[in-house]
N, C-alpha and C positions, 0 to 999 in steps of 0.2 A: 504494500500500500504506500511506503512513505516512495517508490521509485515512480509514483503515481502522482506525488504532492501531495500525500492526506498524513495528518501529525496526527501523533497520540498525547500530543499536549496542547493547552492554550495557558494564556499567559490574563491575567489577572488586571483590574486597575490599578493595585496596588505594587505593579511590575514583579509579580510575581511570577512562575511558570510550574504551573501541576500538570500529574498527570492524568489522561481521559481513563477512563474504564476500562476491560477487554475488553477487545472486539469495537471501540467506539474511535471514531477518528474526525478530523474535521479537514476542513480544505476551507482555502478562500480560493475562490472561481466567479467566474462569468458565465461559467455554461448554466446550460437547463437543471432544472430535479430530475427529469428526466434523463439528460444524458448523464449525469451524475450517478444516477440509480443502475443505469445500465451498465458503468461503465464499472462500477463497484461490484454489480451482480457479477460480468467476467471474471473477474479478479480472484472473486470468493469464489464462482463454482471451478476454479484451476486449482485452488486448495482443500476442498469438499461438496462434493456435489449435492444438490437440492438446498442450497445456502439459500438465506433469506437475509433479506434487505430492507432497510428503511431509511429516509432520506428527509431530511429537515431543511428548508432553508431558514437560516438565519439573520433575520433584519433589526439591527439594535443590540441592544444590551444582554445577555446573559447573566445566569445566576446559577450555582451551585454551594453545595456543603458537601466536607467530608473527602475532599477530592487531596491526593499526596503533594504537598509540594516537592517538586525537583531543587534541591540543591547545587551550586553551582560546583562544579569541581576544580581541582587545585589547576588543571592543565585549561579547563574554559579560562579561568580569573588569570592566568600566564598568556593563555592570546589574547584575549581582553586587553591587557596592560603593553603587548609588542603591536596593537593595532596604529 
């Protein structure tokens, strides 16, 4: 999925960055829901077939709880600082 452009994280207003669920991924796109959904179903039935699929677009704000944040690691905060 992520050689697709779909993350298993989003990042917070408070510039945070957690992780999504199994199996949950996001993408920022221009396409359809629909090609979205299709192009997600190939994806999953190439890893198990009769996969099931579901497709949100998202306009605005999000909200969650209980979600892991990602800590930075020693080698992110070393390119961070040689950027």
């Amino acid at each position: 999925m992520s050689n697709a452009g779909f993350k298993r994280e989003i990042t917070g207003s408070n510039g945070k960055t957690y992780s999504l669920p199994n199996a949950t991924y996001v993408s920022d796109t221009d396409k359809s829901v629909d090609d979205v959904r299709d192009e997600v179903k190939k994806i999953a039935d190439s890893v198990q077939s009769k996969s099931s699929v579901i497709v949100f677009e998202r306009k605005g704000n999000a909200t969650w709880i209980g979600l892991d944040e990602i800590k930075p690691s020693a080698k992110d905060l070393l390119d961070f600082l040689t950027i």
